[in-house]
ZAMARGU-4260 file (C-alpha; in steps of 0.2 Angstrom, whole numbers, plus 5000, padded with zeros to 4 digits):
<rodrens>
0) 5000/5000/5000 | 5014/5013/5006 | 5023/5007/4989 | 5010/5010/4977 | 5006/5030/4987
5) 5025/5034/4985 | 5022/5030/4968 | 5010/5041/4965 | 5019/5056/4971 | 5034/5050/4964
10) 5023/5053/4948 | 5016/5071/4954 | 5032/5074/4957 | 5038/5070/4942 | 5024/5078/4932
15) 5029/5095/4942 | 5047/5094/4937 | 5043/5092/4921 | 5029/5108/4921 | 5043/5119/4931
20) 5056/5113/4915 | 5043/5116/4902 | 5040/5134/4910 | 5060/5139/4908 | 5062/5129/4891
25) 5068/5140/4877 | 5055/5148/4868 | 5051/5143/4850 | 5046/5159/4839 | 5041/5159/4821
30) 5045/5175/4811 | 5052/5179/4792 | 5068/5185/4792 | 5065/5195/4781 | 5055/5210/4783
35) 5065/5225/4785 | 5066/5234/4800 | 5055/5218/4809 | 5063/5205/4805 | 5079/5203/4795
40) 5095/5199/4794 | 5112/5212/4797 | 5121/5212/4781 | 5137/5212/4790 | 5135/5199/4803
45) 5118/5189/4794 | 5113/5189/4813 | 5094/5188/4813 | 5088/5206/4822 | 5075/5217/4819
50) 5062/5224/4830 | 5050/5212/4832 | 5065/5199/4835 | 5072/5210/4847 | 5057/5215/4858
55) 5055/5195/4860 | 5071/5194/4864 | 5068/5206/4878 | 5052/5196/4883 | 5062/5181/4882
60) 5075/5189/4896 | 5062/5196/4907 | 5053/5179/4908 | 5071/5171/4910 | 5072/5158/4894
65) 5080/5156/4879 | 5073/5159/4862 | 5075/5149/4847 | 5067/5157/4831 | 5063/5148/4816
70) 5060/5157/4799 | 5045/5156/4788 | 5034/5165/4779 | 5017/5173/4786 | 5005/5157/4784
75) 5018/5147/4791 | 5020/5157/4805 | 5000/5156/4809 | 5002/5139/4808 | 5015/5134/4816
80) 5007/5141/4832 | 4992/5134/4828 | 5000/5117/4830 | 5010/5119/4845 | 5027/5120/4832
85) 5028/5136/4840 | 5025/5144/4854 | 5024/5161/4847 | 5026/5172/4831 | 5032/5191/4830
90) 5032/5198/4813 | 5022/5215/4813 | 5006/5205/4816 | 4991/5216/4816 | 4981/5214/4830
95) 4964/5210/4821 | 4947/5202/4826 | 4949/5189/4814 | 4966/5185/4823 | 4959/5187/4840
100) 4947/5172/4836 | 4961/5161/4832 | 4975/5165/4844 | 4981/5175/4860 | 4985/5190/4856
105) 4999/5201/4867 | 4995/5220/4870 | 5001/5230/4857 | 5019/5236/4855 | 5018/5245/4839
110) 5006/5257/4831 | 5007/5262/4813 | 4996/5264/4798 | 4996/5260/4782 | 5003/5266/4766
115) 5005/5264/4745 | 5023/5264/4737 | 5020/5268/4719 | 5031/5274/4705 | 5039/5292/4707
120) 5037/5297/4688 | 5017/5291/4685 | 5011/5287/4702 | 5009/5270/4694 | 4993/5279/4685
125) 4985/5279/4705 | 4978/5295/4708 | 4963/5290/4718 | 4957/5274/4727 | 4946/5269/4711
130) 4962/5270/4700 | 4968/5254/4710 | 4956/5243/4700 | 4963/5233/4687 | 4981/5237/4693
135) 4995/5224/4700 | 4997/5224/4720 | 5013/5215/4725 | 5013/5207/4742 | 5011/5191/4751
140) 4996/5179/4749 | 4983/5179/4762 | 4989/5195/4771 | 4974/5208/4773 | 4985/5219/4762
145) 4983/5206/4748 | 4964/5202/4751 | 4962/5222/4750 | 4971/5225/4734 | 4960/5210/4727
150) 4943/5220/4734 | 4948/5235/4726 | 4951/5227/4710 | 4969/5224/4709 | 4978/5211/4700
155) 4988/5202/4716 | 5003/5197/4712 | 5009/5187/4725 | 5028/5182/4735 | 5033/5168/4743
160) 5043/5177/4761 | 5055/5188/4750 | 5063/5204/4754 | 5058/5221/4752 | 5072/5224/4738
165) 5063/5212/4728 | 5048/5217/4729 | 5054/5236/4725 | 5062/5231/4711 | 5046/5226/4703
170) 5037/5240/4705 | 5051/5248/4696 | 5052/5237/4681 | 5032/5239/4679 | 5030/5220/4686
175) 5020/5227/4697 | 5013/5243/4703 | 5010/5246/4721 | 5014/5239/4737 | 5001/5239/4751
180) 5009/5238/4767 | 5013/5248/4786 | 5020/5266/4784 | 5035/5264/4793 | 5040/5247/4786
185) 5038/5254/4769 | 5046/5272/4770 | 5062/5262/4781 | 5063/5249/4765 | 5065/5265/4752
190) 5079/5273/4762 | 5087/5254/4763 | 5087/5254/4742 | 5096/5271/4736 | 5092/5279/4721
195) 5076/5269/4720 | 5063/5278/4708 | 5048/5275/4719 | 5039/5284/4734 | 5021/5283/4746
200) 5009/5293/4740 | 5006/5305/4753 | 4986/5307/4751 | 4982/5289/4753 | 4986/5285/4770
205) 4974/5271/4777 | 4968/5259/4789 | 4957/5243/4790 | 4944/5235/4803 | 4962/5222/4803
210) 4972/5235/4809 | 4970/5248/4819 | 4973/5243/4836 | 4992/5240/4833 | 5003/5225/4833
215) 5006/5210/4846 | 5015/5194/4847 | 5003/5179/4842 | 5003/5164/4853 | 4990/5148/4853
220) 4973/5150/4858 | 4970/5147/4875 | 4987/5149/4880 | 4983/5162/4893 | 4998/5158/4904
225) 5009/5165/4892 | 5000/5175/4887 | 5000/5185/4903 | 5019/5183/4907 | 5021/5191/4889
230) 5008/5206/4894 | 5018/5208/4910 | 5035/5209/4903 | 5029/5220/4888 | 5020/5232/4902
235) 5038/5233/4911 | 5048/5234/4894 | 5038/5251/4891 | 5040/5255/4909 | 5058/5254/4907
240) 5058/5262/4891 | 5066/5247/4882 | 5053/5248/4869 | 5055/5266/4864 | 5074/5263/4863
245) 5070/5249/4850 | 5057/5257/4841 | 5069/5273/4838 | 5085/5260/4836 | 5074/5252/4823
250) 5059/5266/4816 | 5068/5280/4819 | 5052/5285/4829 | 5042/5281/4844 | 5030/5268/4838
255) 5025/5263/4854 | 5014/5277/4854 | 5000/5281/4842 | 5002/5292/4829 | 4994/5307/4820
260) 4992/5309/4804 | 4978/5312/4792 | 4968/5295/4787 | 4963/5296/4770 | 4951/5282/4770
265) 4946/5267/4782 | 4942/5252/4773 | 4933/5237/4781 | 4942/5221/4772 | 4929/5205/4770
</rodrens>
């Protein structure tokens, strides 16, 4: 009898040793690698950095593990979480309610909107939201960017997790003719390519019902254990004002903080 109850906390035991282990395993994070200035890699080392890498980083610190990233590109990533391949993703995801229904969501670290890179010389023939019907939208398949440029009409032309250069270059060349994507992300991609013949049209700043209350860090649904250790150590990051010294190490502004700017339209994406 005493045999078989030593057992059985020799298995609670156990159990707990491993639960305690899990907690302070390195975390697995899924992001691209390749979207300048979230998630890239340095050109002189190839370290993977960014901003989104380096805020997990920092999570990662506060909440004393280690993090192993794993590259992919945007459906990947959701999936990967999805499945428990990994336990989070960072890779400027939108917090959105059609993401909040399929993952925890951290608070937001990031606020932005959203912009149109076009050609400097014709605008791309884009002078007015109507004028984006029939033309071709580079980005990557299944983001709300993509879905958007299809509902305005747009030819989608989609890219398989490559860099911004490339998808610059096309725009260019006339492969394509505008790139639907976050302000910042855009303007930092056109200062990284000199001599580019591109620019944002200044008049057609925007935001969708998917967007506009920032980005998090997605995590698997249910999971609102780490999701609250992830909350925390974001809350003291911003306290600390390690945030703000990534954003401007990164942005070259505070994009912790919401910004002002004139919206040209709000679109709701279906």
């Amino acid at each position: 009898m005493l045999l078989g109850v030593f057992a059985v906390l020799g298995l609670i035991i156990t159990g707990c040793g491993q639960k305690k282990s899990a907690d302070k395993g390195p975390l697995t994070v899924a992001t691209s690698g390749t979207l300048y200035p979230t998630s890239f890699h340095d050109q002189k080392t190839n370290k993977l950095t960014g901003f989104d890498v380096e805020v997990v980083r920092a999570v990662a610190k506060k909440l004393d593990r280690k993090v192993v990233f794993k590259e992919m590109n945007v459906d990947g990533q959701e999936t990967a979480v999805k499945t428990g391949k990994a336990d989070m993703a960072a890779n400027d995801f939108a917090v959105s309610p059609q993401r909040a229904k399929q993952f925890a969501i951290s608070t937001p670290y990031k606020h932005s909107f959203n912009s149109i890179v076009v050609r400097q010389k014709d605008d791309s023939g884009i002078h007015s939201w109507a004028d984006i019907k029939g033309k071709k939208a580079a980005g990557e398949a299944g983001t709300g960017y993509q879905r958007l440029a299809k509902q305005l009409g747009a030819k989608t032309v989609n890219y398989n997790n490559v860099s911004n250069d490339i998808y610059l270059r096309d725009v260019e060349s006339g492969k394509t003719d505008l790139i639907m994507n976050d302000y910042y992300l855009q303007k930092l991609a056109l200062a990284a390519v000199p001599n580019n013949t591109l620019k944002i049209m200044p008049n057609m700043y925007f935001r969708t019902n998917e967007d506009g209350k920032g980005v998090g860090i997605l995590m698997k649904k249910g999971d609102t254990k780490l999701q609250k250790q992830v909350d925390k150590a974001l809350k003291e990051l911003k306290k600390d004002g390690t945030l703000k010294k990534l954003s401007e190490k990164y942005y070259h502004a505070d994009v912790t903080k919401e910004p002002h700017v004139h919206i040209s339209k709000t679109f709701t994406i279906k």
